[in-house]
Structure formats: structure tokens, C-alpha cells
C-alpha positions as CSV (number, residue, x, y, z in Angstrom):
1,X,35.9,-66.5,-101.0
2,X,35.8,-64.2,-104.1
3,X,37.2,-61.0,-104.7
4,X,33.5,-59.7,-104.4
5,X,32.3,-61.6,-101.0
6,X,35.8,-59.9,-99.6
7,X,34.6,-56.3,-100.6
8,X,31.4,-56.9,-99.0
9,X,32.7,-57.7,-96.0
10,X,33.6,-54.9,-93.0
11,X,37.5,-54.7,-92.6
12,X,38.2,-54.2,-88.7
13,X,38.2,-50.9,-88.5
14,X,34.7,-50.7,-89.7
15,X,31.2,-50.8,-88.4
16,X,28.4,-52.8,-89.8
17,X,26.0,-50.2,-90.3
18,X,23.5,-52.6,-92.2
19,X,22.7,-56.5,-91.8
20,X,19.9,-58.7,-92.4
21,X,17.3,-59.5,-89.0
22,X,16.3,-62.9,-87.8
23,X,13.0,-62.5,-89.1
24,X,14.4,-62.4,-92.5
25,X,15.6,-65.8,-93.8
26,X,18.7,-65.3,-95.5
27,X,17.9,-67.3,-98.7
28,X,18.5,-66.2,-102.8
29,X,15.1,-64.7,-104.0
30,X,13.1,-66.2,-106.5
31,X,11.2,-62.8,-107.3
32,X,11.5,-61.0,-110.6
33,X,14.2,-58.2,-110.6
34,X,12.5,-54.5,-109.9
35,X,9.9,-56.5,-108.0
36,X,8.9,-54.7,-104.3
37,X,8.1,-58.1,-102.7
38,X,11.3,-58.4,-101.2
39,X,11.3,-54.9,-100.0
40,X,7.5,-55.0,-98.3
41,X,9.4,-58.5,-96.8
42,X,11.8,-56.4,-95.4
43,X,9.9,-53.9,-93.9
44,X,7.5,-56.6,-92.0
45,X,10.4,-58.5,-90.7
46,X,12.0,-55.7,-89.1
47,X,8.7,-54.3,-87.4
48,X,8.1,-57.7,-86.0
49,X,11.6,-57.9,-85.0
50,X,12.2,-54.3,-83.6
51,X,8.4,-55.1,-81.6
52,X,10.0,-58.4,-80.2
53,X,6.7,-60.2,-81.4
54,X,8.5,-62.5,-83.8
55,X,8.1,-65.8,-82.0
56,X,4.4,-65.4,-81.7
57,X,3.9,-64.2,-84.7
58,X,1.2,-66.1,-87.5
59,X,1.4,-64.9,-91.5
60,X,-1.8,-66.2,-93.3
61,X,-1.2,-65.9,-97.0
62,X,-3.2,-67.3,-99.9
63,X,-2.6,-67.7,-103.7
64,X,-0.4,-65.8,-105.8
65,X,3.2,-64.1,-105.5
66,X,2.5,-63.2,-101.9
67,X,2.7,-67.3,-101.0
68,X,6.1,-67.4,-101.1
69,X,6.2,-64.9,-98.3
70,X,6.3,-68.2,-96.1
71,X,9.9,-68.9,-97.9
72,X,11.2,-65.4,-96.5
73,X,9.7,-64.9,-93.2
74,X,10.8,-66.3,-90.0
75,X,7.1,-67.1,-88.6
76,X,4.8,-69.8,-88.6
77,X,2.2,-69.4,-91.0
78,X,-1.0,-70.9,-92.2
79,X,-1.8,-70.8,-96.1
80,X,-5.4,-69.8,-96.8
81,X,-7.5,-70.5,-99.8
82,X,-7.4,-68.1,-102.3
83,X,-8.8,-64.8,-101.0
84,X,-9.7,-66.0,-97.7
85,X,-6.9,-64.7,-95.9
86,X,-8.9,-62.6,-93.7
87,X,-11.6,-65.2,-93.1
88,X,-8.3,-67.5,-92.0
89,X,-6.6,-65.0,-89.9
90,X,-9.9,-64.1,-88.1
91,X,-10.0,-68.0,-87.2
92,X,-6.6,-67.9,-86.0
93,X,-6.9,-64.9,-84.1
94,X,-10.2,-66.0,-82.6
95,X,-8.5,-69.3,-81.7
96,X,-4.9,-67.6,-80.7
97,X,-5.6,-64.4,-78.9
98,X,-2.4,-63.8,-77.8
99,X,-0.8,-64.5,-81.3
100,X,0.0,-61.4,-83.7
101,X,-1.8,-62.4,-86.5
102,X,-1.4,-61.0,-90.2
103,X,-2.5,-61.3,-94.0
104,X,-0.5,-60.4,-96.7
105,X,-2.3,-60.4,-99.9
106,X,-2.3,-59.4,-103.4
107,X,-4.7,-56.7,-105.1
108,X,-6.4,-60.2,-107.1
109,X,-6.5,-62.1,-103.7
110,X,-8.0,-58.8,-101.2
111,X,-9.4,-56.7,-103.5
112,X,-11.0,-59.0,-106.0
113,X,-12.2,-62.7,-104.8
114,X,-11.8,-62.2,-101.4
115,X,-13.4,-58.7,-101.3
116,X,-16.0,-60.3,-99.1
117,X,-13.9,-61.7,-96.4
118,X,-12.0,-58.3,-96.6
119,X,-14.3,-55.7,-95.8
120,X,-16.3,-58.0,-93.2
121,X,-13.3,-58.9,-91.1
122,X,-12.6,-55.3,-91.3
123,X,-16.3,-54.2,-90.8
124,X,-16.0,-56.4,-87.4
125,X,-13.1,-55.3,-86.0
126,X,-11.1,-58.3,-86.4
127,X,-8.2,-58.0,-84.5
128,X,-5.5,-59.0,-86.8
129,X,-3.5,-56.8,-89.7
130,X,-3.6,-56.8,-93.2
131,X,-0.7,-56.0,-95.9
132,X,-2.4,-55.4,-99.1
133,X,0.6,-55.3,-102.7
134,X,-1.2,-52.9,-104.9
135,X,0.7,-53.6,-108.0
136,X,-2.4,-53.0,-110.4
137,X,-2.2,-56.6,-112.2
138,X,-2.5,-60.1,-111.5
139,X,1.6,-61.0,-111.1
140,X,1.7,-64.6,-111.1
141,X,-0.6,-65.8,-113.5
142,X,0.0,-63.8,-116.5
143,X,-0.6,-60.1,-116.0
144,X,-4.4,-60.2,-116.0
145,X,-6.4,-57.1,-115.2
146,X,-6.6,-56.5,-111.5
147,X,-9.6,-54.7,-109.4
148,X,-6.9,-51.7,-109.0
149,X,-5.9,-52.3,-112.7
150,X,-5.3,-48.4,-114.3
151,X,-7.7,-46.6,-116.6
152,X,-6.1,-47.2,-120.1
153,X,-4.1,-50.0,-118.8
154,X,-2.8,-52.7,-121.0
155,X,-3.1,-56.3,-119.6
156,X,-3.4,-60.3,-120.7
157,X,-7.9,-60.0,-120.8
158,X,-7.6,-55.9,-121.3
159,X,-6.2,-55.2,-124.3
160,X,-7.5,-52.1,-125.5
161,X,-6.7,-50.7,-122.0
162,X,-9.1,-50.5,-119.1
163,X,-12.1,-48.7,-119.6
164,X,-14.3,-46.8,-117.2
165,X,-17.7,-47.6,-119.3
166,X,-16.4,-50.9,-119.5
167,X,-15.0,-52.5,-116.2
168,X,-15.7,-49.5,-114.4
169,X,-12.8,-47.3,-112.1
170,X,-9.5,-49.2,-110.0
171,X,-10.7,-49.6,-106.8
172,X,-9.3,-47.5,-104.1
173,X,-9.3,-50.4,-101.1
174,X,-7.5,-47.9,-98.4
175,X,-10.5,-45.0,-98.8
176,X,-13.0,-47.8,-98.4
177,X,-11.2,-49.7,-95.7
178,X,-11.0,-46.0,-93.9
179,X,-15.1,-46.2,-94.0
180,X,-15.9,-49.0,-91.8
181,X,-16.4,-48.8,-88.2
182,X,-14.2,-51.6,-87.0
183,X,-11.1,-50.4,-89.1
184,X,-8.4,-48.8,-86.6
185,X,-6.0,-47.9,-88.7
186,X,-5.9,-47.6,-92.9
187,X,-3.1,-46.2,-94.6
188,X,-1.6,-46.1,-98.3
189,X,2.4,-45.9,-98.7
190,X,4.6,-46.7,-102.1
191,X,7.4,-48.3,-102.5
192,X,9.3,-46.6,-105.2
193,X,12.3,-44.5,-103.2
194,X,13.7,-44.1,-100.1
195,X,11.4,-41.5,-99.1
196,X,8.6,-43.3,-98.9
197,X,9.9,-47.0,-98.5
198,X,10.7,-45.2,-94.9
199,X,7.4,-43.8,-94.6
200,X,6.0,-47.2,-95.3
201,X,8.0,-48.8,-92.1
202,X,6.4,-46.1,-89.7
203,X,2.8,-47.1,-91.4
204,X,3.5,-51.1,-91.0
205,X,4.5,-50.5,-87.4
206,X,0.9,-48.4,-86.7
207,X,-1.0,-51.0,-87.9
208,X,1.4,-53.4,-85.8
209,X,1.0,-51.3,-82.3
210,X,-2.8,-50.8,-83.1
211,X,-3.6,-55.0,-83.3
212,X,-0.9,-55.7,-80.5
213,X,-3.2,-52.9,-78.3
214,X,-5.8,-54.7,-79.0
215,X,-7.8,-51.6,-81.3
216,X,-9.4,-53.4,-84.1
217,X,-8.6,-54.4,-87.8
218,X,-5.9,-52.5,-89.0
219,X,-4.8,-52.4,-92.8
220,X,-1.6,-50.7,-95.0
221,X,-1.5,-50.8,-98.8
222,X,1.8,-50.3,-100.7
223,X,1.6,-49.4,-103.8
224,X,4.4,-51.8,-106.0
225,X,6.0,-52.4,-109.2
226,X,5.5,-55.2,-111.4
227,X,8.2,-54.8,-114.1
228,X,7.6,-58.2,-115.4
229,X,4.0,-57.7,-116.7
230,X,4.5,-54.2,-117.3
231,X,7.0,-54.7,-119.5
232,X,9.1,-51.7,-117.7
233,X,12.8,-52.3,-116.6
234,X,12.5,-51.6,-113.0
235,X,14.0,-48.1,-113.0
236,X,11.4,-47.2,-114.9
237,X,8.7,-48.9,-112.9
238,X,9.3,-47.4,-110.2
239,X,9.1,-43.9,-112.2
240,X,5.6,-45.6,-113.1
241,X,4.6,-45.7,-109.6
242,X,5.3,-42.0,-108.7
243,X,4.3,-40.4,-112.5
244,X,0.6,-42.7,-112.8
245,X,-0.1,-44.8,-109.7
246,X,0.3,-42.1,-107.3
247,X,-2.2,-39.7,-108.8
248,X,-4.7,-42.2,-108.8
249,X,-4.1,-43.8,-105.7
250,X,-3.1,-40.6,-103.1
251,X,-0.3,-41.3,-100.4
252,X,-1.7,-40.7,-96.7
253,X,-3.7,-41.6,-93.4
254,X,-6.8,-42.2,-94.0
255,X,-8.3,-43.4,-90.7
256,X,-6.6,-43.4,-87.3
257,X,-8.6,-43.7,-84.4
258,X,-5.8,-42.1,-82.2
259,X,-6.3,-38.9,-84.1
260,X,-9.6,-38.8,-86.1
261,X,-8.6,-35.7,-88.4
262,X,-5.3,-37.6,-90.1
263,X,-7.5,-38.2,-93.5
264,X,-5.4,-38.0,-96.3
265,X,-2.4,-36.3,-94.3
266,X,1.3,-37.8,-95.1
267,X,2.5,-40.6,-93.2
């Protein structure tokens, strides 16, 4: 054991205030450094652990960085073609009604080719739960401009930076997930401190309680860094997030159906 694994561990008269949950696998990441995959991970696992819904749990991913949430997550899972997560989970949910069901998709995968199966799911009420990685570019294949891509944003096929006239506004998925009538639950959280990486928990679980009670579709964006194709080290990604993303894409409740005047209030 080194020096290092010895410092790490609790000496006797300690207490293990912090430890990885079963829900977790314990495994090295393959993730870029700065990059908030691992954390949203982190936050899923221990809803579904501190719920005890684990073992009848079903994660339906697609393409891009969020497949590899199968190597993380102590669930089965079905992989979906890309952007057709929700159209998968609905399937599975349809076919397992005493599963918990959930997407976890990318802002390429929900918000751009699979736009369609996202807001119809959620339009019918689909019972299942979708995490949504707002990191305003496409991650894995090269930093291409994303549906949430900023105004003035640099990426692979925008180089001039995005422009309004041009590819239009970033979408705001949480405000237009808040308008349909079979949505339960929408909420937007960030990822870039403690503050609101704990206000992001208490969102995930909502949107966990609201499928397990059997409300409707229920969705939570988290706004993430990218550091990679944002050529940012990740202490100043996550400045990124607070300084641009955040003023563009608002922190808040923007539909709950167990109190109907929570739009826009803080988590």
C-alpha cells in the first residue's frame, strides 16, 4: 500500500464521514478532467440508493458521452438509438410498470435529434424520468455546435460564433418541458459548486418521487462543463458556467404539479 492509499484511509479513532454507494461502481473514470459526468453519476446513484429502488431500476442511454453511464451505474440498462431514449424508456416502462425507468441524455441526443421523442413522451405523460447534460456542445464527437450552443459561441461547424440571425437562440429545453400538460415535474440545476451540486440532489430526487408516485413525465436539466471542447481548465469552466451559462439558462422550478406557483423559484 503507498504512503498515499495509507493517508486516505480512516485511522481507528476516526469516522468515515464519506464513501462511495453500491449504485456507484467503483471503477477509474475514463471522462475528461473538469468534466461533471461523474458528478451528475453521483448524484443519481445516491437518489436511487437513498430511495431503495436500485435493484429495479432501468437506465436507457443512447449515443454520446452519456453511454458510458452503463460503465458507472449499478442498474440494468438498455442502450437506445441515438436520441430515442425517451421513445425506449416509454417501451420499457410500458412493458415494466413496476420498473423505475430513466433517460440520461446529452443536449445533441434530447435536445436536437431526438427532440421529437422528447417532448411527445413528455407531452403524454410518460411515466419515466429524464436527466438532460446541458453542456452547450456536442462532447464526444468533436465540439460541434449544440441546440443549447451560446450566442457568440465558438465551436467545430460555428466558427464565427453562434448567431441569432443565423442558427437562431440556445434552446431553453426546461421552460418548454414546463409547458406540456403531461410534464410533472421540470427543473434546471448547475453543477459548478457545492451550492448548487446540493440543490441538484434535492431536484433529482423530485423527479424520482414524482415517477415512483406514479405523476407523469418528470425531467431535470444540469447545466455542465465541458473543459475539453471549451478549451477552459476546469476551474475556469466552471466559472463559465456561473458567469455565461447561468444568465442565459436561469436556475429554478419551473413546473411542479404539487405546487403550481414554483415557476422559476430556487430549488
Amino acid at each position: 500500500m503507498s504512503q498515499t492509499d495509507k493517508r486516505l484511509r480512516p485511522r481507528n479513532d476516526e469516522k468515515l464521514v464519506f464513501d462511495a454507494n453500491p449504485v456507484l461502481n467503483e471503477r477509474v473514470t475514463h471522462y475528461c478532467p473538469g468534466c461533471h459526468h461523474g458528478i451528475a453519476h453521483r448524484l443519481v446513484s445516491e437518489v436511487l440508493h437513498d430511495l431503495g429502488v436500485a435493484d429495479k431500476t432501468i437506465l436507457v442511454a443512447s449515443v454520446g458521452c452519456a453511454a458510458f453511464t452503463y460503465d458507472y451505474l449499478n442498474v440494468d440498462s438498455v442502450e437506445a438509438p441515438h436520441g430515442r431514449a425517451c421513445a425506449v424508456a416509454t417501451g420499457v416502462r410500458r412493458a415494466r410498470p413496476d420498473a423505475v425507468v430513466f433517460t440520461y441524455q446529452g443536449d445533441g441526443d434530447m435536445a436536437a435529434i431526438g427532440i421529437g421523442e422528447s417532448l411527445h413522451a413528455a407531452n403524454r405523460g410518460e411515466k419515466i424520468t429524464a436527466v438532460f447534460i446541458n453542456n452547450t456542445v456536442y462532447g464526444m464527437t468533436g465540439g460541434q455546435m449544440a441546440p443549447t450552443t451560446l450566442l457568440g459561441q465558438k465551436t467545430t461547424t460555428s466558427k464565427q460564433g453562434r448567431s441569432l440571425s443565423n442558427e437562431g437562440g440556445p434552446i431553453r429545453l426546461a421552460e418548454i418541458m414546463a409547458q406540456l400538460q403531461g410534464v410533472t415535474y421540470s427543473a434546471r440545476c448547475a453543477l459548478d459548486s457545492v451550492k448548487h451540486v446540493r440543490e441538484a440532489k434535492k431536484a433529482v430526487r423530485v423527479a424520482f418521487d414524482a415517477q415512483i408516485a406514479g405523476l407523469g413525465f418528470s425531467f431535470v436539466e444540469l447545466l455542465s462543463g465541458c473543459p475539453t471542447n471549451w478549451h477552459l481548465d476546469p476551474v475556469a469552466a466552471n466559472k463559465r458556467i456561473a458567469n455565461d451559462m447561468i444568465p442565459v439558462f436561469p436556475l429554478g422550478v419551473f413546473k411542479d404539479v404539487a405546487d403550481e406557483s414554483v415557476e422559476g423559484k430556487n430549488v
